[in-house]
C-alpha positions as CSV (number, residue, x, y, z in Angstrom):
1,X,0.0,0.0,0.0
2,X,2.1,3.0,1.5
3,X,5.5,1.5,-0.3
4,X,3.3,2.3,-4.3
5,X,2.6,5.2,-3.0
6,X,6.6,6.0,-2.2
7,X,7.3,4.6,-5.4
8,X,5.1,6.4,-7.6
9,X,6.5,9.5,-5.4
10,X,10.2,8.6,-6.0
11,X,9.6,8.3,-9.8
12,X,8.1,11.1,-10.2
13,X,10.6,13.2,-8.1
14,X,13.1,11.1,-10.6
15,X,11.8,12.6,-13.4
16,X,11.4,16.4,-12.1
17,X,15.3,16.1,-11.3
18,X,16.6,15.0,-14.5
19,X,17.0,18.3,-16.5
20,X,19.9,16.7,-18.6
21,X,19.7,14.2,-21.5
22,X,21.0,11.2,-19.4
23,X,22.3,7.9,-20.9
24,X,19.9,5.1,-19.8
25,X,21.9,1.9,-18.9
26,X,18.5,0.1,-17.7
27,X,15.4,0.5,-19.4
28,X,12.8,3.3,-19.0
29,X,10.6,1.9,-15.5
30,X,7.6,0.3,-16.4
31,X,4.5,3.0,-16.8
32,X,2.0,2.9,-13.6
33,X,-1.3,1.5,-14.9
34,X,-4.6,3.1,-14.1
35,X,-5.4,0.2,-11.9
36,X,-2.6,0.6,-10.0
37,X,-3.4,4.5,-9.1
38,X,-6.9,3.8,-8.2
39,X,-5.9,1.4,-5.5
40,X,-3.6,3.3,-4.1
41,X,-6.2,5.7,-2.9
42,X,-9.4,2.8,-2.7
43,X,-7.1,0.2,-0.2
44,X,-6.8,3.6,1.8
45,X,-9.8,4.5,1.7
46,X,-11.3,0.3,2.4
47,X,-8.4,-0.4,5.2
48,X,-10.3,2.9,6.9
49,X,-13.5,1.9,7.1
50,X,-14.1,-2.1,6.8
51,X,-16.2,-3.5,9.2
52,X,-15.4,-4.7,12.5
53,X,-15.5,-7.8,11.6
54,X,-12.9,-7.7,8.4
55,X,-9.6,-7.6,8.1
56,X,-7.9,-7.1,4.8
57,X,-4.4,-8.9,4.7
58,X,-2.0,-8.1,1.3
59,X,0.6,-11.4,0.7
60,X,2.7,-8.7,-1.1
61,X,2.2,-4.7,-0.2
62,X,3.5,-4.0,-3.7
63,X,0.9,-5.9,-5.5
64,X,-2.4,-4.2,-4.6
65,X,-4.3,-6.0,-7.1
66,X,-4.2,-9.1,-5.0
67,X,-5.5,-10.1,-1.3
68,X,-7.4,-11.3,1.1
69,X,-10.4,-10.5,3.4
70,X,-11.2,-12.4,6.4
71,X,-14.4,-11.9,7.7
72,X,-15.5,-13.1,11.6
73,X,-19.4,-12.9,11.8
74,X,-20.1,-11.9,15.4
75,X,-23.7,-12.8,14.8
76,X,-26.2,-14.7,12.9
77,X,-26.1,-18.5,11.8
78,X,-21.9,-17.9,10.7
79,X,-21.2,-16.4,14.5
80,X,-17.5,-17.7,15.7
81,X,-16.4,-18.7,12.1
82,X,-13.1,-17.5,10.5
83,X,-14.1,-16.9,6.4
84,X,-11.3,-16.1,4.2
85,X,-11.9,-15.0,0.4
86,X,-9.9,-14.3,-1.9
87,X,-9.9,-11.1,-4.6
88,X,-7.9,-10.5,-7.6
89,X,-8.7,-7.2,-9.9
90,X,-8.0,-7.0,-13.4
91,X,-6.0,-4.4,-14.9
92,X,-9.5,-3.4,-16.5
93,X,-10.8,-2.4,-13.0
94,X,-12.6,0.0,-12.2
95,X,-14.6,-0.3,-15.6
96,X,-15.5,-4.2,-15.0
97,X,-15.7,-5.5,-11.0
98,X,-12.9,-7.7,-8.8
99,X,-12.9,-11.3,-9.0
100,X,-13.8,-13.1,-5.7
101,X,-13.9,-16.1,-4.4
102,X,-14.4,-18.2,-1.2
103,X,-11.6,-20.4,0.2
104,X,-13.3,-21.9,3.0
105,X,-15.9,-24.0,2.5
106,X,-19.4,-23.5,4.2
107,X,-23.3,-23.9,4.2
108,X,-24.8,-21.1,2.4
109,X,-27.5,-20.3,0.3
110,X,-25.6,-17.3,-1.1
111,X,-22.0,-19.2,-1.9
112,X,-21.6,-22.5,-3.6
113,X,-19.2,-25.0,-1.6
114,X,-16.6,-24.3,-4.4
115,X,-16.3,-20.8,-3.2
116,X,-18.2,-19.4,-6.1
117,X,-20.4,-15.6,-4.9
118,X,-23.5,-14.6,-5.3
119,X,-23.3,-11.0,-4.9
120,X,-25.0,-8.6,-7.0
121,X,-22.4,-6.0,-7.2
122,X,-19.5,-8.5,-7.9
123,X,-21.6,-9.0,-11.6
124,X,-20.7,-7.3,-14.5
125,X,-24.8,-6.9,-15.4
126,X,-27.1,-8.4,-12.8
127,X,-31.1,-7.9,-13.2
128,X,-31.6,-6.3,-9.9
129,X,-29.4,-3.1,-11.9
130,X,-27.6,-3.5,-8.3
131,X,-24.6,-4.7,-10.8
132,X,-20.9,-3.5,-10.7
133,X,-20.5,0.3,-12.0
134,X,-17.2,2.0,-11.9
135,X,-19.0,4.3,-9.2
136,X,-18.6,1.3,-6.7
137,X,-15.4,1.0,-4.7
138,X,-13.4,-2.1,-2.8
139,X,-15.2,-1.2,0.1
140,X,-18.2,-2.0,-1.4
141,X,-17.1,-5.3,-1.6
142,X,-15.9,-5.9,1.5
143,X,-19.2,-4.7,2.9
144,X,-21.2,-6.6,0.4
145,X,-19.0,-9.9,1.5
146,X,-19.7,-8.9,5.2
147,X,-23.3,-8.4,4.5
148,X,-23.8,-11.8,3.3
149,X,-24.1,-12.8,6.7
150,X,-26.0,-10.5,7.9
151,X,-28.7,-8.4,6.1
152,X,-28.1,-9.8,2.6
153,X,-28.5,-13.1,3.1
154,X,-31.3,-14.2,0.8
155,X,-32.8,-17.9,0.5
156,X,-35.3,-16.9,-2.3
157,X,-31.9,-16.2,-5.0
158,X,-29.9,-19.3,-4.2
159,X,-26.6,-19.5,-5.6
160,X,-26.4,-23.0,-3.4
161,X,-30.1,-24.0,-4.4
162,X,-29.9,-27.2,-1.8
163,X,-28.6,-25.0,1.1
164,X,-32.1,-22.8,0.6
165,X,-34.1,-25.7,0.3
166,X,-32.5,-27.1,3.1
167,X,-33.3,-23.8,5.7
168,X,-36.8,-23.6,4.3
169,X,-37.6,-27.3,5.3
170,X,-36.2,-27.5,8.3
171,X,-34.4,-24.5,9.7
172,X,-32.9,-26.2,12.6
173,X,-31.4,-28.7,11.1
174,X,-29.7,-26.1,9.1
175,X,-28.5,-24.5,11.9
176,X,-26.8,-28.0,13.2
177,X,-25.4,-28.3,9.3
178,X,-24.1,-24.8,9.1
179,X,-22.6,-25.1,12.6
180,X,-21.0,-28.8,11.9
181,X,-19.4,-26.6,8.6
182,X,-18.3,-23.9,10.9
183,X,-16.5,-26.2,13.1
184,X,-15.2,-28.5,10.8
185,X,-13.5,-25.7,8.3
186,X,-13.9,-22.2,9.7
187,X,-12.8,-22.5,13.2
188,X,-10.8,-19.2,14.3
């Protein structure tokens, strides 16, 4: 995060304090993509005001196009489980939206057990018109992930149709299935 920022600081300075033709030994830097400047300013803005119960975690600082959220319900059916997801934006963002996905495996109507989303605002064009537009922001998806444990849960659009079907039949023994999930791969 902070060590772009330097960098794109210290090029730039670079530039400004070369006055004199200068004979390049190593070639020109590579050019800072849009993507790249956006984030910059969005992980900023996201690290500042995630939820509670998020935490953002970057594998490499200089590779802001890549990481994690881990998300800690601390209520609801998911309470006391540890939910990592994974996100990965193309050098296209903000025009088209990040690429998420779910590395822990659960019981939800809303993501499949192979980590697959369903999340309006992570679609290109969804019907609802809720869809991903280059207004939205990586906070957005961080709360949107949040909120599928809370408030946009929804077991009438099933991405895991059986999980639905499951809570509308007997919603205590989806409680039992979602908690045996919990403790079996989401334990904190």
């Amino acid at each position: 995060m902070i060590t772009l920022t330097k960098r794109l600081k210290k090029e730039a300075e670079n530039r400004n304090n070369s006055s004199t033709p200068v004979k390049h030994e190593h070639p020109a830097p590579k050019r800072i993509s849009i993507r790249d400047k956006l984030l910059v300013k969005e992980v900023q803005e996201m690290e500042q005001t995630i939820p509670s119960t998020c935490r953002v975690k970057f594998e490499n600082p200089d590779a802001l196009h890549e990481f994690s959220v881990i998300i800690q319900p601390d209520e609801g059916f998911w309470k006391s489980g540890k939910f990592l997801f994974h996100v990965v934006i193309n050098e296209d963002y903000n025009i088209s939206p990040p690429i998420v996905k779910c590395l822990t495996k659960l019981w939800h109507p809303n993501i499949s057990e192979e980590g697959e989303i369903c999340l309006s605002l992570l679609r290109q064009n969804s019907i609802d018109g809720l869809g991903w537009a280059p207004t939205r922001k990586l906070k957005d998806v961080v709360w949107g992930l949040n909120s599928l444990f809370t408030d946009l849960l929804n077991f009438e659009d099933p991405l895991n149709i059986e999980a639905a079907e499951h809570y509308r039949k007997d919603r205590s023994s989806f409680e039992v299935k979602v908690r045996e999930y919990v403790n079996q791969f989401a334990k904190r």
